[in-house]
C-alpha positions as CSV (number, residue, x, y, z in Angstrom):
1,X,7.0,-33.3,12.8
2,X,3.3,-32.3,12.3
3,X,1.2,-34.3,9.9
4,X,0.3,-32.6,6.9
5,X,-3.5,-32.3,6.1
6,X,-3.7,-31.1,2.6
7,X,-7.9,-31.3,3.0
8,X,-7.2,-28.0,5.3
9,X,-5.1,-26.1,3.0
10,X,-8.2,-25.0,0.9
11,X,-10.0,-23.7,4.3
12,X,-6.7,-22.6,5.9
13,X,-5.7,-20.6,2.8
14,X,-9.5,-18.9,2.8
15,X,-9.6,-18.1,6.2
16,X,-6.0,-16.2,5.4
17,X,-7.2,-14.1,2.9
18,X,-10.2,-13.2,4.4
19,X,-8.3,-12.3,8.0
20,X,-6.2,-10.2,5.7
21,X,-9.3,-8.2,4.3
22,X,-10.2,-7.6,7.6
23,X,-6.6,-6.1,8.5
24,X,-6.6,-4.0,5.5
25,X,-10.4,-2.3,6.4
26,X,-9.2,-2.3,10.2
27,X,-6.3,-0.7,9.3
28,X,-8.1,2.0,7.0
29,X,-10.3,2.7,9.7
30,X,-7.3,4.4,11.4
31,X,-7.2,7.0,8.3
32,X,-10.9,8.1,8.4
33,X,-10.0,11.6,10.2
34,X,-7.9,12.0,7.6
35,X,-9.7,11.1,4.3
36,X,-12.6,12.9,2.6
37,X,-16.0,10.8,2.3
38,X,-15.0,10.1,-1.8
39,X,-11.9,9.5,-1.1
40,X,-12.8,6.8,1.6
41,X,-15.4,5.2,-1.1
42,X,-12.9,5.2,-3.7
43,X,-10.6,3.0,-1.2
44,X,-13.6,0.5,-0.2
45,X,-14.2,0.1,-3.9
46,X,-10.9,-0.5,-5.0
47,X,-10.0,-3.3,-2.4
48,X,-13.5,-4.7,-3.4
49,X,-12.6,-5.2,-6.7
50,X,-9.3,-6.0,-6.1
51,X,-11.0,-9.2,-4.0
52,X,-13.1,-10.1,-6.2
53,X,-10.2,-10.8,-8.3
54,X,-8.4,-12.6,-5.7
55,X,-10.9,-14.7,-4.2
56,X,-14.2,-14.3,-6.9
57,X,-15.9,-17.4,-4.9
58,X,-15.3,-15.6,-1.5
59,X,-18.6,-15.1,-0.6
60,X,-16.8,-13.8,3.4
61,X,-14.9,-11.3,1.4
62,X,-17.9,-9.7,-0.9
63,X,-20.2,-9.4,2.5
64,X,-16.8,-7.4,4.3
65,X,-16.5,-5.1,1.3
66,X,-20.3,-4.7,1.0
67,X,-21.3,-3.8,4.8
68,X,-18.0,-1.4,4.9
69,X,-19.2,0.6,1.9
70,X,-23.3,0.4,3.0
71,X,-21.5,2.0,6.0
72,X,-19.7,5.0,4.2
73,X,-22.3,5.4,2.2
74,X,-24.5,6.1,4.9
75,X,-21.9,8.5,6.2
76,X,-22.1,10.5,3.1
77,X,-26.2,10.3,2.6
78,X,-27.5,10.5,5.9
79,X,-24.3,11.8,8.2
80,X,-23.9,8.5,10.0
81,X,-21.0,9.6,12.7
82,X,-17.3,9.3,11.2
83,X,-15.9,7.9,14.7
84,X,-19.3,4.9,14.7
85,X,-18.0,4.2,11.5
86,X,-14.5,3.2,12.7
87,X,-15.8,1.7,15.9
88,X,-18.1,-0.8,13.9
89,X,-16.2,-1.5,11.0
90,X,-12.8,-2.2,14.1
91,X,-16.0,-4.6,15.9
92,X,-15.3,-7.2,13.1
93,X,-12.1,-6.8,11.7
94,X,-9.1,-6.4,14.3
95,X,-11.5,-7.8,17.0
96,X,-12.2,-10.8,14.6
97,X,-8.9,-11.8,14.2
98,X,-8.4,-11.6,17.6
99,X,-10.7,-13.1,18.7
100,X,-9.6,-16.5,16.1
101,X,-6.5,-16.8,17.8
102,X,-7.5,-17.3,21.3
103,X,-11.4,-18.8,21.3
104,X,-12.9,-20.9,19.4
105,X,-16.3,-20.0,17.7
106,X,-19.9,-20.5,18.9
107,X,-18.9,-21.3,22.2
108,X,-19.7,-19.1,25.3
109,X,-15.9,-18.3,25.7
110,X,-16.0,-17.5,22.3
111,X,-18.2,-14.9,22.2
112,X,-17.1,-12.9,25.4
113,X,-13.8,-12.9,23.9
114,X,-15.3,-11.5,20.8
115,X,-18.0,-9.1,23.1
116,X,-14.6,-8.0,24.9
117,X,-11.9,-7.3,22.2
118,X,-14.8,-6.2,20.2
119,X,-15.5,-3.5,22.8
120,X,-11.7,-2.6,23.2
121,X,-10.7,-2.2,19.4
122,X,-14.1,-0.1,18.9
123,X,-13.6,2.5,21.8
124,X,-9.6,2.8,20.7
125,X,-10.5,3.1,16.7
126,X,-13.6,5.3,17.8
127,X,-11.9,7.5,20.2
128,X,-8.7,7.6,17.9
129,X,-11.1,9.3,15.3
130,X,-12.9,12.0,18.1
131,X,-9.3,12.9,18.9
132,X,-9.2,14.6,15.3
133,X,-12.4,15.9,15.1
134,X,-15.1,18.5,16.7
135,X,-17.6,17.1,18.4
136,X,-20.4,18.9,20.2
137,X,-21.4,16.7,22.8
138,X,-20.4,16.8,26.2
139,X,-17.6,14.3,27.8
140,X,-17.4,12.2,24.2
141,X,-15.8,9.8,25.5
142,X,-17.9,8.1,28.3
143,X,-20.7,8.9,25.3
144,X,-18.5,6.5,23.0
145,X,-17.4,4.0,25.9
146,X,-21.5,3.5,26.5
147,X,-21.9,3.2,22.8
148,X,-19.3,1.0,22.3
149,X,-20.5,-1.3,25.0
150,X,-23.8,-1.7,23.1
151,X,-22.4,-2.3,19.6
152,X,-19.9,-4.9,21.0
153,X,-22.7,-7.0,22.8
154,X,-24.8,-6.6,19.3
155,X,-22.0,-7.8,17.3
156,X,-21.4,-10.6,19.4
157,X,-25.0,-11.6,19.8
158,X,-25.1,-11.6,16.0
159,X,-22.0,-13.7,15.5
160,X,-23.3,-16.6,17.9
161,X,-26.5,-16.8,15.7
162,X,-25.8,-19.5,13.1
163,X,-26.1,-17.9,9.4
164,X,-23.7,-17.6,6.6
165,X,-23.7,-14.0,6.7
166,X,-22.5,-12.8,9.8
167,X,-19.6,-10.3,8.0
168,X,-22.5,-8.8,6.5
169,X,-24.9,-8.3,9.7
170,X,-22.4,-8.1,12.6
171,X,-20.6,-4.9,11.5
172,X,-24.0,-3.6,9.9
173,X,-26.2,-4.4,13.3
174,X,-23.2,-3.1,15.6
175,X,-23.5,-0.4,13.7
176,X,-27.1,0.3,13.7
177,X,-27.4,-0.5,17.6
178,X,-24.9,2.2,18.0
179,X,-26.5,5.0,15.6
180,X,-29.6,4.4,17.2
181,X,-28.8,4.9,21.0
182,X,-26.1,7.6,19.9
183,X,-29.2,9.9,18.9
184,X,-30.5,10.2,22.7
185,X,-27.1,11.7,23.7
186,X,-27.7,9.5,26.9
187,X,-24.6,7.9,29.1
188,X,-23.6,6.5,32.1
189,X,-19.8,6.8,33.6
190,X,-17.8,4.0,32.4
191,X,-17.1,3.0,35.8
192,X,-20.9,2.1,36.6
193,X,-21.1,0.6,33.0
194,X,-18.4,-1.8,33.6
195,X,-20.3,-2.6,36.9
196,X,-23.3,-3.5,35.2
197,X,-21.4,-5.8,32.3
198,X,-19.8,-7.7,34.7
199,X,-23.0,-8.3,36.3
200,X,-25.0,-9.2,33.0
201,X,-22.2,-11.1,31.9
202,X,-21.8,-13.2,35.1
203,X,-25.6,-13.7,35.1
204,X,-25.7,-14.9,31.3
205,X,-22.8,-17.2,31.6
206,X,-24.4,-18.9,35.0
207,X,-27.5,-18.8,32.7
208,X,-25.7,-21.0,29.9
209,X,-23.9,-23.3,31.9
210,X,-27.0,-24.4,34.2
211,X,-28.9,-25.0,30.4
212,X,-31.3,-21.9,31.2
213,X,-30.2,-20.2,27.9
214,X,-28.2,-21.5,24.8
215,X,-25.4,-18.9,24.1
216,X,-27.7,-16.5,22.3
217,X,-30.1,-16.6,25.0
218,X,-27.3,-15.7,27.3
219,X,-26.2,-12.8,25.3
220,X,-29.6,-11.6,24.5
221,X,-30.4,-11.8,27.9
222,X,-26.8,-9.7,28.7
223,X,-28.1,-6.6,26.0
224,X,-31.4,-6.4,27.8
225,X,-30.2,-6.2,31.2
226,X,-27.4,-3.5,30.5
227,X,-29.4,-1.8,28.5
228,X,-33.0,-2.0,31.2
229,X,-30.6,-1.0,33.7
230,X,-28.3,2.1,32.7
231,X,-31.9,3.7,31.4
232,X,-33.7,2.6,34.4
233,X,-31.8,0.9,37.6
234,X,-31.1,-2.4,39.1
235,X,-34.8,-2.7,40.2
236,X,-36.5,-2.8,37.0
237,X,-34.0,-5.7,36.2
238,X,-35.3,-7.6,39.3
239,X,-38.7,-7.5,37.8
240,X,-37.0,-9.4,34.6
241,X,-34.7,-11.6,36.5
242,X,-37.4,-13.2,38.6
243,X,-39.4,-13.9,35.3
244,X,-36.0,-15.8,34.1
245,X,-35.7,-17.7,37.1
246,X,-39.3,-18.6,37.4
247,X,-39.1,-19.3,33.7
248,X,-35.6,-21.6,33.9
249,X,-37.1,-22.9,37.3
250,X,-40.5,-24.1,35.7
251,X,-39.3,-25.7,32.3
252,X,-37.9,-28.3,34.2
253,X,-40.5,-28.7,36.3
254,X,-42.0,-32.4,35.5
255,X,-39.4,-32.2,32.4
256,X,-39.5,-35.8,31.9
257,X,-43.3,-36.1,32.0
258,X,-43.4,-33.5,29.3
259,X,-40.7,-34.9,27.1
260,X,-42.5,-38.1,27.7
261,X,-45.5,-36.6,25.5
262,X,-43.5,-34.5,23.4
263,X,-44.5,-31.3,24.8
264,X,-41.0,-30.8,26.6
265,X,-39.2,-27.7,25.4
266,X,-36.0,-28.5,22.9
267,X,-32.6,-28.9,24.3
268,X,-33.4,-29.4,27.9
269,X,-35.3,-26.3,28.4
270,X,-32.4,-23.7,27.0
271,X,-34.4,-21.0,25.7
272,X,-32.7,-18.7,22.6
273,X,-32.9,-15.3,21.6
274,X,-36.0,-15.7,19.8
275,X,-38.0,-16.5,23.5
276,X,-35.8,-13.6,25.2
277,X,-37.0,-10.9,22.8
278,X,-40.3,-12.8,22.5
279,X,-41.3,-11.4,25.6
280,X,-38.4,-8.8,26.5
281,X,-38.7,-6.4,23.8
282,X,-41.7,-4.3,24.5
283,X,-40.3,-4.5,28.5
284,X,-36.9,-3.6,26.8
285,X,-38.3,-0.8,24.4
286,X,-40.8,0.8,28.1
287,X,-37.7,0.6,30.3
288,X,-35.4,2.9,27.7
289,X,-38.4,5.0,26.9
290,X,-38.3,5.3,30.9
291,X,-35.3,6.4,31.1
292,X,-35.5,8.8,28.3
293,X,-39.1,10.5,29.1
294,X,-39.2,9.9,32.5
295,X,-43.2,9.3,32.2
296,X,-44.1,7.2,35.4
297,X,-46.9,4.9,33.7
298,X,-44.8,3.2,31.5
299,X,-43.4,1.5,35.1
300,X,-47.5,0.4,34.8
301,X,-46.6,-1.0,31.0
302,X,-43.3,-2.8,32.1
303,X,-44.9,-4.5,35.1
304,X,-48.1,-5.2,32.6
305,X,-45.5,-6.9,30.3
306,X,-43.2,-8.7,32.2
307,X,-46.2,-10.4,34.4
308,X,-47.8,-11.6,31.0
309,X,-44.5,-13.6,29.9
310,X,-44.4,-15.1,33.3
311,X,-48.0,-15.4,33.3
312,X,-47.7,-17.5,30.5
313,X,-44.7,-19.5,30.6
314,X,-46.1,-20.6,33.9
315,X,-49.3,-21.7,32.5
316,X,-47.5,-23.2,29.7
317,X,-44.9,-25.2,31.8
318,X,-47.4,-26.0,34.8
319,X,-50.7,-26.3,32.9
320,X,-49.1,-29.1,30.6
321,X,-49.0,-31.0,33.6
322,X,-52.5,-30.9,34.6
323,X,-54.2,-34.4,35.3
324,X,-57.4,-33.4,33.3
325,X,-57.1,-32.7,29.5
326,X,-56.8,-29.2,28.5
327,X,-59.2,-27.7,26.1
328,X,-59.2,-25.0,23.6
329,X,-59.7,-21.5,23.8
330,X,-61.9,-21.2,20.9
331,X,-64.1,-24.1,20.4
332,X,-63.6,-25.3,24.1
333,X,-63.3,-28.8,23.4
334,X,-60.8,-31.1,24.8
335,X,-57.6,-30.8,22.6
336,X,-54.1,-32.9,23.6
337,X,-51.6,-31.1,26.0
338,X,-49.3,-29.2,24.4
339,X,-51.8,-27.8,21.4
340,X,-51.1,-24.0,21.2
341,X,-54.0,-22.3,22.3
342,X,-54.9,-25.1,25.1
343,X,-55.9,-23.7,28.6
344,X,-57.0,-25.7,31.7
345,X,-57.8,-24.5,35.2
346,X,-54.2,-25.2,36.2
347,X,-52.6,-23.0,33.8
348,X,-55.1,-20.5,34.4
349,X,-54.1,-20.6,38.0
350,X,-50.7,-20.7,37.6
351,X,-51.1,-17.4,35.3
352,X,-52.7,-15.7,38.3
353,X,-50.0,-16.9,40.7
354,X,-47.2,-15.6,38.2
355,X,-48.4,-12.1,37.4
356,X,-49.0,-11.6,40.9
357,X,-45.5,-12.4,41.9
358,X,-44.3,-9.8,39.6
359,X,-46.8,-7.1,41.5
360,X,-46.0,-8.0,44.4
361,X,-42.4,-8.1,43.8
362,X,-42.6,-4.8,41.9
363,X,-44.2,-3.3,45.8
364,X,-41.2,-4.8,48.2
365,X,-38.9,-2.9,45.9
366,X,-40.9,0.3,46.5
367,X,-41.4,1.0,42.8
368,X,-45.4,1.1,42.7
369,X,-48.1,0.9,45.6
370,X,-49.9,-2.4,46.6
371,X,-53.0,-1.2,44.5
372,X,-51.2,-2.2,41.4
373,X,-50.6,-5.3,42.4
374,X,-54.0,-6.0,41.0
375,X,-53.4,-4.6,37.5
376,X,-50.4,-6.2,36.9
377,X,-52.4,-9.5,37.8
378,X,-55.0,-8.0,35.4
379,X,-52.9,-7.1,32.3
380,X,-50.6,-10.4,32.9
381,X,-53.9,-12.8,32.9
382,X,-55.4,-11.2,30.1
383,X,-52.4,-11.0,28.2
384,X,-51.6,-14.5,28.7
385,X,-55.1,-15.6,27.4
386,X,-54.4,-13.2,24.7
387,X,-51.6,-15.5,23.7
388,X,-53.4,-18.5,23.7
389,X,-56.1,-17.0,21.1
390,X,-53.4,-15.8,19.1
391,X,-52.1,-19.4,19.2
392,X,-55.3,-21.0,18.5
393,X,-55.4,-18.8,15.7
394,X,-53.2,-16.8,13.7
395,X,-49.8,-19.1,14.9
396,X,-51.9,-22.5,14.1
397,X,-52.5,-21.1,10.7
398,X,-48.8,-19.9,10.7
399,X,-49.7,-16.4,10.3
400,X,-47.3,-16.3,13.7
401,X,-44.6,-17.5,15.4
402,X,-44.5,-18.7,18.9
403,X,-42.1,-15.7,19.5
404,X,-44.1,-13.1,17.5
405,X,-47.2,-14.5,19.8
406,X,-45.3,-14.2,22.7
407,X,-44.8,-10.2,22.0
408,X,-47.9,-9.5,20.6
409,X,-49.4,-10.8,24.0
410,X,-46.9,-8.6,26.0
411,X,-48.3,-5.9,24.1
412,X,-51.8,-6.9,25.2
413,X,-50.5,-7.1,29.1
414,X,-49.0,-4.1,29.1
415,X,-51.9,-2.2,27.3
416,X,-54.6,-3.9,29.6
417,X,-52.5,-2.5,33.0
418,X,-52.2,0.9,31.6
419,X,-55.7,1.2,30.8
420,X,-56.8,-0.1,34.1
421,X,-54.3,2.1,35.8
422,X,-56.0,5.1,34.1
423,X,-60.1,4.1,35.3
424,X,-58.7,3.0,38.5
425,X,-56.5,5.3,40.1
């Protein structure tokens, strides 16, 4: 006989009610072909308030009820898509509960699971309410399948970042990541997609399990590289994955000497979503506009971008190490390692040595000519100095973040190659 633990009941009985909420909206979702926009609102409202009698200290319960009606009303104000409405709202309620009985939370099995049963109920919910309805676009199914895939990674990313309001942000960013690639009527066959999740997802958990990337790391790193390579192709990816792997390769590089000064990055080097959007998403943003426009310089921006982040990681990770005492970018006067803003002839080097890689790499895979191998070394150098004077600066003053420097610099690289590329060629 199993030992009772009354301290549990309290949690046990909350985390019954609030799988039953999600039930109830999952299982409403299945009637939105078949209800009018009011009377859909009237519904939402009424299990709000019948919750709030229920459970009045349920904060889980109020964020459900809130981010299911933010969605209709969006769906009666600005025509957000009846069938993204039942994908996102299935994303954290049938898929939730799910997911609870076989994984457990914030772990990286976790949040596949939820990624995977989140893109399952989504498609089957979503595609339940295109069977009932006329829609204009072509094959709206592989349209859905590619949408789906997108929400389900964004809800799962969200859920794996600690905060007490992930039933108000997961269904609401799932949503929003969905709304906002559904408007460039873009897809790939489901076939290839699945082709490329496997991939990403093989990639981000070899990522978390060698300590390259906590779990939001992994998964941010998962969203980018579908996303970089359905809009572009596996080659533009490469340019990315050699920055990780130089990136993951270098912060261990003399990791005790840097811990040993307290320079070391936290958690053995694992970097989090914050570093992977730091400096993936202007690469990110160039690589989708790519795809959409087609315009061949913004290969020049990407290349410009990603040789900045490896530019400066490199001089980050190597140029800590440097025998002789760094000194700053501003004042140039000796500073400790470690001080944002620091340079020394090390990192500098290393800078030059990491953009180029990513020029040169960019050339074997026949994407640009050897002449821009000098631009990309260029942008990335200058962008990487940009982020040094942003860190002497604005991020010592705390105007910045380290990540928020590390995009603004990107910015710089990729602006710097592009302009070059223009006097130049």
């Amino acid at each position: 006989m199993l030992e009772r633990r009354p301290y549990l009941e309290p949690y046990l009985e909350l985390s019954h009610r609030t799988n039953v909420l999600r039930i109830l909206f999952g299982s409403v979702a299945l009637l939105l072909p078949f209800l009018a926009i009011w009377q859909l609102m009237l519904i939402v409202l009424a299990v709000t308030i019948i919750f709030a009698f229920i459970a009045p200290k349920n904060r889980t319960s109020a964020h459900i009820c809130f981010a299911v009606l933010i969605l209709v009303a969006l769906s009666f104000l600005l025509n957000f898509p009846m069938y993204l409405l039942g994908a996102s709202v299935s994303i954290f309620t049938f898929n939730r509960v799910t997911r609870d009985l076989i994984a457990q939370r914030k772990t990286i099995k976790g949040s596949v699971t939820f990624l995977l049963f989140g893109l399952i109920f989504a498609f089957f919910v979503g595609s339940w309410v295109i069977s009932f309805m006329n829609i204009t676009i072509s094959s709206p199914y592989q349209f859905l399948f590619f949408l789906v895939v997108i929400g389900a990674i964004t809800g799962a990313l969200l859920e794996s970042i600690p905060h007490s309001n992930e039933d108000l942000t997961v269904p609401l960013g799932s949503a929003m990541a969905m709304w906002l690639f559904s408007g460039f009527e873009y897809w790939v066959s489901p076939n290839y997609l699945i082709l490329v999740l496997a991939l990403m997802l093989s990639i981000g958990y070899i990522s978390h399990k060698m300590n390259i990337a906590d779990i939001t790391g992994a998964l941010s790193g998962v969203l980018l590289g579908v996303l970089i390579i359905i809009f572009r192709d596996i080659r533009w990816f490469a340019i990315l994955f050699i920055f990780l792997v130089l990136g993951g390769a270098f912060t261990r590089y003399k990791y005790g000497y840097k811990q040993s000064l307290g320079i070391a990055e936290a958690e053995g080097g694992a970097r989090g979503y914050r570093n992977v959007f730091g400096n993936g998403l202007l690469a990110l943003i160039l690589a989708v506009a790519g795809g959409v426009l087609g315009n061949p310089i913004l290969l020049i921006g990407y290349l410009g971008a990603i040789a900045t982040a490896t530019g400066d990681t490199l001089a980050s990770e190597i140029g800590e190490t440097s025998k002789s005492q760094p000194m700053s970018i501003i004042t140039f006067k000796k500073v400790p390692a470690g001080t944002s803003g620091a340079i020394s002839l090390l990192g500098e080097i290393s800078a030059i040595i990491g953009s180029a890689v990513i020029g040169i790499l960019a050339t074997l895979l026949g994407m640009v000519g050897l002449h821009v191998v000098a631009i990309t070394i260029m942008g990335g150098f200058i962008g990487t100095n940009v982020d040094s004077l942003l860190g002497a600066t604005l991020e010592n003053r705390g105007y910045l973040t380290n990540s928020s420097v590390n995009l603004f610099a990107t910015v710089a690289g990729a602006l710097v190659s592009v302009g070059l590329f223009y006097v130049l060629v």
